[in-house]
C-alpha positions as CSV (number, residue, x, y, z in Angstrom):
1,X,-130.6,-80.5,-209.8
2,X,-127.0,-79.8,-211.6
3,X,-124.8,-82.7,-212.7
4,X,-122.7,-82.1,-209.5
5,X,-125.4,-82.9,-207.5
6,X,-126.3,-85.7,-209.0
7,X,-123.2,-87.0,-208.8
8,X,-122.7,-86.7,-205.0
9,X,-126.5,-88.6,-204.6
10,X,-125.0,-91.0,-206.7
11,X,-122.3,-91.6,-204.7
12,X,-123.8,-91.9,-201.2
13,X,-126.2,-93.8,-202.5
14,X,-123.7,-96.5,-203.9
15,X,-121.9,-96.2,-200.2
16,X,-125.5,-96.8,-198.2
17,X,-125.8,-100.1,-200.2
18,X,-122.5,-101.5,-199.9
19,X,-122.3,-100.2,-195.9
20,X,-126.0,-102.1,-196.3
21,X,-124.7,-105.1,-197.8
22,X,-121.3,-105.8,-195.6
23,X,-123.4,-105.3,-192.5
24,X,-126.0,-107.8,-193.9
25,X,-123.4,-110.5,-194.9
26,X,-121.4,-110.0,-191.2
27,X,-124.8,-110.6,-189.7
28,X,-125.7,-113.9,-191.4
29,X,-122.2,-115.3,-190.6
30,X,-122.8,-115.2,-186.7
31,X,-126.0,-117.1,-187.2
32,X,-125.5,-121.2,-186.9
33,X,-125.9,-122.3,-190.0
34,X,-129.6,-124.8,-190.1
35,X,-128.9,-128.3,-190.4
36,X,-131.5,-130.6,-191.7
37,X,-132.8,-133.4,-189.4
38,X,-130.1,-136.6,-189.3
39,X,-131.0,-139.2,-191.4
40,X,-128.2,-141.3,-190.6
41,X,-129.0,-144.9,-189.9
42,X,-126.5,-145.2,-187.3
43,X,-128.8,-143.4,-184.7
44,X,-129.9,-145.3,-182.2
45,X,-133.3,-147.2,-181.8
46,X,-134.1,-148.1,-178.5
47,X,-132.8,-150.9,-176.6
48,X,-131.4,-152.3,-179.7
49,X,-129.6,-150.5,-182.5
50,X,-126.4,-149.2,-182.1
51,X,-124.5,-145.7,-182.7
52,X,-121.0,-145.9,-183.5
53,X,-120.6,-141.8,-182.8
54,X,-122.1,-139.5,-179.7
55,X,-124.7,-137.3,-180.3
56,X,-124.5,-135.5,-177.2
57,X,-122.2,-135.2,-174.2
58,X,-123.1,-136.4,-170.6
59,X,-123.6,-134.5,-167.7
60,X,-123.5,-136.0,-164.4
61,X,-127.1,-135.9,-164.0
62,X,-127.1,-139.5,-162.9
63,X,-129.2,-141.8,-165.0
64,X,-132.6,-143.5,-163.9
65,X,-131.6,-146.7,-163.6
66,X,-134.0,-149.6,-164.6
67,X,-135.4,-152.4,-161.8
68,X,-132.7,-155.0,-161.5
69,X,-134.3,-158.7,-162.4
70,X,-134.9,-160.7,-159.9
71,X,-135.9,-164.6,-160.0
72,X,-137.3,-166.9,-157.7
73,X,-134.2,-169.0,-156.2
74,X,-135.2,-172.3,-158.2
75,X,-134.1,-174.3,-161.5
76,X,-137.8,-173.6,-163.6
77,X,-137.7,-169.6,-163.0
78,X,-134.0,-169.9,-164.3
79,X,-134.8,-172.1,-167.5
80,X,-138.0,-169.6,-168.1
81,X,-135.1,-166.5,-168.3
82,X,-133.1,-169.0,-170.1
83,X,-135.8,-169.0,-172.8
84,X,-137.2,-165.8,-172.5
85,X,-133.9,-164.2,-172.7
86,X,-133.2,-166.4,-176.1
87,X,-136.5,-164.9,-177.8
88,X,-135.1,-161.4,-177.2
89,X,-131.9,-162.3,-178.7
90,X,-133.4,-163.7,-181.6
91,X,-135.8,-160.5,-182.0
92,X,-132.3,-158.4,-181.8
93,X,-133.2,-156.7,-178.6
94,X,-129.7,-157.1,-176.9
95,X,-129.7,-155.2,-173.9
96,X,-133.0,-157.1,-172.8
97,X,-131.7,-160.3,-173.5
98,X,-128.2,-159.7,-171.5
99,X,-130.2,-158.7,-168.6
100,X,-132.7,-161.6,-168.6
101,X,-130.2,-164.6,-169.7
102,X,-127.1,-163.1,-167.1
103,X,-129.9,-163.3,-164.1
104,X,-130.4,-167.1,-165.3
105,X,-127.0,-167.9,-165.2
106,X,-125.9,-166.1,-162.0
107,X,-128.7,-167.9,-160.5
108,X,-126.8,-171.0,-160.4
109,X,-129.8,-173.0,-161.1
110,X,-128.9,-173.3,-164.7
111,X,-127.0,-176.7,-166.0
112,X,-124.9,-178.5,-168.7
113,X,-126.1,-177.5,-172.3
114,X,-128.3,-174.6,-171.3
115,X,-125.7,-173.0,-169.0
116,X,-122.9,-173.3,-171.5
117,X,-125.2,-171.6,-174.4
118,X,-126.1,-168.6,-171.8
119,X,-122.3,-168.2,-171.0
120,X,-121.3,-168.3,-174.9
121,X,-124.4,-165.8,-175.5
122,X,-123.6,-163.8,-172.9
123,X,-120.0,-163.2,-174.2
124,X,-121.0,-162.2,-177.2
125,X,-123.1,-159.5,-175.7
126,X,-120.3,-158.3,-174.0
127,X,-118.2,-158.1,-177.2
128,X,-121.2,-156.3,-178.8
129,X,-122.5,-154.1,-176.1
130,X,-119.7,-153.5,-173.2
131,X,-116.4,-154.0,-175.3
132,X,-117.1,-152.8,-178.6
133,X,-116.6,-148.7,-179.5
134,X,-120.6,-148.8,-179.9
135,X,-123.5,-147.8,-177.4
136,X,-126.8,-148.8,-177.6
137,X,-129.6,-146.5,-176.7
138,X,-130.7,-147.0,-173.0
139,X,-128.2,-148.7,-172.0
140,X,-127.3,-148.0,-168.3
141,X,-123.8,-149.1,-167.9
142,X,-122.3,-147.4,-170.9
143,X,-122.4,-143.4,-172.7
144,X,-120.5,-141.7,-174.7
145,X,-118.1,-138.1,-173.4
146,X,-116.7,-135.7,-175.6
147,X,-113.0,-134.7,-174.4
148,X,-112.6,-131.4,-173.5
149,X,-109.5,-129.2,-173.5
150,X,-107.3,-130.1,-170.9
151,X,-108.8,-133.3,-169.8
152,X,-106.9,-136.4,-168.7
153,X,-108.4,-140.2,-168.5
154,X,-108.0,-140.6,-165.1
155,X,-109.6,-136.8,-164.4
156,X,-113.0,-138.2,-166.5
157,X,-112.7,-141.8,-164.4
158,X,-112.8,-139.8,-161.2
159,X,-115.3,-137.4,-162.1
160,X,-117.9,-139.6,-163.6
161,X,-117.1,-142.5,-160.6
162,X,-116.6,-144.9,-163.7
163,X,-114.5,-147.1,-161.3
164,X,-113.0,-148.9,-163.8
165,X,-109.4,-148.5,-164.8
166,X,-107.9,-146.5,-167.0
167,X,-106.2,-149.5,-169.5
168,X,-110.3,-150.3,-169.8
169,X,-111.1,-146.9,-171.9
170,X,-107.6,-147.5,-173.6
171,X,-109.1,-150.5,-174.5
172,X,-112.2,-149.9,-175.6
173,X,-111.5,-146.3,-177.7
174,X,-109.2,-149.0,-179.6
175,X,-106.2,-146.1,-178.0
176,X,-102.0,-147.2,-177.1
177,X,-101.3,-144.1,-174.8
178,X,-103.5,-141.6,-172.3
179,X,-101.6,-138.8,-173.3
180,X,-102.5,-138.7,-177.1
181,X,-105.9,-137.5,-175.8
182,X,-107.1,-134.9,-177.7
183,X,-110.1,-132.0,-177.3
184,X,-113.4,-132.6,-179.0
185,X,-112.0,-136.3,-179.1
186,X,-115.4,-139.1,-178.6
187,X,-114.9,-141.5,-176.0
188,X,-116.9,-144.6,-174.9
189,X,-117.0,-145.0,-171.2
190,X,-117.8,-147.5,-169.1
191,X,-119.8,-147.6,-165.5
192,X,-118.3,-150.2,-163.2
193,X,-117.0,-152.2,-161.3
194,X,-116.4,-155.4,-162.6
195,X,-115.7,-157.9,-160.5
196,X,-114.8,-161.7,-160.8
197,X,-115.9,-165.7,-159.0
198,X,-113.1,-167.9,-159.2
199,X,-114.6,-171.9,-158.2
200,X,-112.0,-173.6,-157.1
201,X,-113.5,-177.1,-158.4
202,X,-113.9,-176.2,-162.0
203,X,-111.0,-173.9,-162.1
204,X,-112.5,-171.3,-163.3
205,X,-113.0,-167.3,-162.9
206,X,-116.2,-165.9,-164.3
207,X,-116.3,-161.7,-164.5
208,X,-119.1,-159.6,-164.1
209,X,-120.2,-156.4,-163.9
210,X,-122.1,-154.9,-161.0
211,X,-123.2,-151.5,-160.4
212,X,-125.2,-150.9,-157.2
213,X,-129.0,-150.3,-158.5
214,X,-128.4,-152.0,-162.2
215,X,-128.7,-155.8,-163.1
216,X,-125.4,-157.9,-163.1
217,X,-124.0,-158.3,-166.5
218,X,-122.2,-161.3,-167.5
219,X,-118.9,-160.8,-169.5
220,X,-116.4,-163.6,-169.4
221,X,-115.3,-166.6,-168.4
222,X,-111.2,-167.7,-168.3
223,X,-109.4,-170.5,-166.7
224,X,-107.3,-170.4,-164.0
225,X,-104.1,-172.0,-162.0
226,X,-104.5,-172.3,-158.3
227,X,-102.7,-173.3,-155.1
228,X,-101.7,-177.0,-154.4
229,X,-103.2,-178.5,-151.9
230,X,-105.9,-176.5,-151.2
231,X,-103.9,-173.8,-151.1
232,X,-105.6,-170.8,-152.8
233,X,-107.9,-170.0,-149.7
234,X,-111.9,-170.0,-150.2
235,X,-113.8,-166.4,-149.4
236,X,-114.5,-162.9,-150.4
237,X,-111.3,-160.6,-151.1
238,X,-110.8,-157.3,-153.1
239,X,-108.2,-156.1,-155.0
240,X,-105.7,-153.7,-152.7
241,X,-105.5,-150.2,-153.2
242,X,-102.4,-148.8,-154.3
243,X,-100.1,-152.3,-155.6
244,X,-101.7,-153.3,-158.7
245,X,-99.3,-153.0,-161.4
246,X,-96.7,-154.4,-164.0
247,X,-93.0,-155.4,-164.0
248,X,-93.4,-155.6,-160.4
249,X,-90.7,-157.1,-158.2
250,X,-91.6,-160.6,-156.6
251,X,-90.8,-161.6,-153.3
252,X,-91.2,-165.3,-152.8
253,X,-92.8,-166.9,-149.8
254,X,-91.2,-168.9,-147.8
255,X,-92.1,-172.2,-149.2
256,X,-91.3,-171.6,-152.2
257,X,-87.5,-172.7,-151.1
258,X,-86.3,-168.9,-152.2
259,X,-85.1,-166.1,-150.9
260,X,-84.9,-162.6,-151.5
261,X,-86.6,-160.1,-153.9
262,X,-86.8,-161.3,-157.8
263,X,-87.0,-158.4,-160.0
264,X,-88.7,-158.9,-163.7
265,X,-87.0,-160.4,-166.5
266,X,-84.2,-162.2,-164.0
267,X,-83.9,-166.0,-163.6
268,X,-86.7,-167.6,-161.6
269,X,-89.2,-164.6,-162.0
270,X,-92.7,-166.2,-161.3
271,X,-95.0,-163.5,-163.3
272,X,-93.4,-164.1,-166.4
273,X,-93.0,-162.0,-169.1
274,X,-96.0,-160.0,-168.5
275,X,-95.2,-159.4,-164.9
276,X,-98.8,-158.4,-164.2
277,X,-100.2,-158.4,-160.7
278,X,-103.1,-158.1,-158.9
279,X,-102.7,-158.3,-154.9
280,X,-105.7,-159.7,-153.1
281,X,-107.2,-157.9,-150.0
282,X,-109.7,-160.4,-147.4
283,X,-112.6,-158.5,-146.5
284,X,-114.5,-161.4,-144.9
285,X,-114.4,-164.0,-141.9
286,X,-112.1,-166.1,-143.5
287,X,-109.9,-164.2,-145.5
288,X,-108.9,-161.6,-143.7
289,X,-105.8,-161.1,-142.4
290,X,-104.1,-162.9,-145.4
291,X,-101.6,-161.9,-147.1
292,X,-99.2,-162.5,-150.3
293,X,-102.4,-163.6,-152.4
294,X,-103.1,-162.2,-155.4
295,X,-104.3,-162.7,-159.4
296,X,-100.8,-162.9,-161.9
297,X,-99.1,-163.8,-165.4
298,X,-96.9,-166.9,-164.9
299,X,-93.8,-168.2,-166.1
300,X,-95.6,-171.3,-167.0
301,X,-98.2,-171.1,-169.1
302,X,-99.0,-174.9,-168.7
303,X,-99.7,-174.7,-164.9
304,X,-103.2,-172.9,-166.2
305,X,-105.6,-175.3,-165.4
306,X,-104.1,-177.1,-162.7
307,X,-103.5,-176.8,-158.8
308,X,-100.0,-176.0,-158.8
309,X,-99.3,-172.6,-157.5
310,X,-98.4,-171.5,-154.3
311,X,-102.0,-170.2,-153.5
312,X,-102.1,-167.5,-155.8
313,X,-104.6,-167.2,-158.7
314,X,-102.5,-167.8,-162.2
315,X,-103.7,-166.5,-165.9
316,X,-102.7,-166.8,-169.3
317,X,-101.2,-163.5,-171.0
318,X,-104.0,-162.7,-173.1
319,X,-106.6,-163.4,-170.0
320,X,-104.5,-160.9,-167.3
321,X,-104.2,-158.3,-169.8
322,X,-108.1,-158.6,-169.7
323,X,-108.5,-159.1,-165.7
324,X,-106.0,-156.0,-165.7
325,X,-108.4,-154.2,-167.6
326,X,-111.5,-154.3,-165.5
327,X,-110.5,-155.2,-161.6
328,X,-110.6,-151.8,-160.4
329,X,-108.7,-151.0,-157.2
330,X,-110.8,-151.3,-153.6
331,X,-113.9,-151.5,-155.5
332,X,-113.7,-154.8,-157.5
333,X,-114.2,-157.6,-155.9
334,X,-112.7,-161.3,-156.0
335,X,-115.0,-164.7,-154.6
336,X,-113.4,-168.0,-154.9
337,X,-115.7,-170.9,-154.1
338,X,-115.4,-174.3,-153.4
């Protein structure tokens, strides 16, 4: 073989292995890239340990929910949850214990000391499990959903049937405005509704949330203004589709002594500087047919634990903001007892 020859072998060899080599190198960047197994102690252990980011996203396969507890309507079965949902606590299994000590305390048969330690427990939960950015493995009333492109908040309330409102995910995702949502973006969500028991002796409104098919959770308990003179009526309402809102205008009944419409931030405004309200709908017996009720910020702070309203159900600022939060329209629910 002559030099020439050589030369040209040479050659096309040298172009078979770089051809050889770009085609190998293009082919090992289109395969994913093997990730070792996650080591990261922020995974979830079940029914206990928390995960403060998703590791998947959720369809809409709906989840098997677990067998809603159930006691036996008297005062020992409640003090035996009471307990029993203390020893969870103390063993760090949270979800357990604020199933078991909420069906104690929504028994009713629970009383003095041990009923005020439940609620206190109970609230803590809620800070830990419901309200805080973290979900805990098996839990049935919260997941996490990774945004995708061209998502809004109330498109992902509607489609997962969250009903809870939007200022709730706000809330919760620790976010000031719906439209800074971004794709890829890790949200917390919430399965409602929540819904609320204002007595009308203690003056007080205990929330809870309530999913058909899950236990009732316990969340919170405020205190309340009501009407004078038995004036806040007794029964079941729920909050009316399509009026909830802020800033709204007030129209004063006709006891009140004034007349005409009373627009926010002008003299004599009853929803003060919050102007938050929440009108009531009666769905029973004795509350339907009502009208003008509702849940509201007030003018006067003071009036909050006293039955001094004109029927309506009065909060502080920082409570309504709360109660604005979770009440969902038509499907959350308002009791007030004697």
């Amino acid at each position: 073989m002559n030099w020439n020859m050589q030369r040209i072998v040479i050659v096309l060899v040298a172009v078979a292995a770089v051809v050889l080599l770009v085609w190998a190198l293009q082919n090992n960047q289109d395969q994913p890239t093997p990730q070792p197994e996650s080591t990261d102690p922020s995974r979830p252990a079940p029914n206990g340990t928390a995960t403060a980011e998703p590791t998947v996203t959720p369809t809409t396969q709906a989840v098997e929910p677990p067998q809603p507890v159930h006691l036996p309507d008297d005062d020992a079965a409640a003090v035996d949850a009471y307990r029993r949902g203390l020893e969870l606590l103390a063993d760090k299994q949270w979800l357990a214990a604020r199933e078991t000590l909420s069906a104690a305390l929504l028994s009713g048969h629970l009383s003095g000391a041990r009923a005020e330690d439940a609620r206190e427990q109970l609230e803590e939960l809620a800070d830990k499990t419901i309200f805080s950015r973290s979900v805990y493995d098996d839990d049935p009333y919260t997941f996490r959903y990774q945004v995708k492109a061209g998502d809004m908040l109330n498109q992902i309330e509607r489609h997962f049937k969250l009903h809870t409102p939007i200022e709730l995910i706000l809330r919760i995702n620790r976010m000031s405005d719906a439209r800074k949502l971004k794709a890829r973006q890790r949200l917390k969500l919430v399965r409602g509704p929540f819904h609320a028991v204002v007595n009308k002796h203690t003056l007080i409104m205990d929330l809870y949330l309530h999913r058909e098919g899950l236990s009732p959770v316990y969340v919170r308990q405020l205190p309340v203004g009501l009407g004078r003179d038995d004036g806040t009526p007794a029964g079941l309402w729920r909050i009316r589709h399509g009026e909830k809102g802020r800033r709204v205008a007030w129209y004063p009944p006709p006891s009140s002594g004034l007349k005409g419409r009373i627009d926010w931030g002008e003299p004599g405004y009853a929803f003060g500087e919050k102007g938050i309200w929440l009108p009531l709908e009666g769905i029973d017996e004795t509350t339907e047919g009502l009208v003008g009720y509702g849940i509201h910020s007030t003018n006067n702070p003071l009036s909050v634990g006293q039955t001094v309203s004109l029927g309506c159900i009065r909060l502080l600022d920082d409570d309504i903001e709360l109660v604005y939060a979770l009440l969902y329209e038509k499907w959350s629910t308002v009791r007030v007892t004697r």
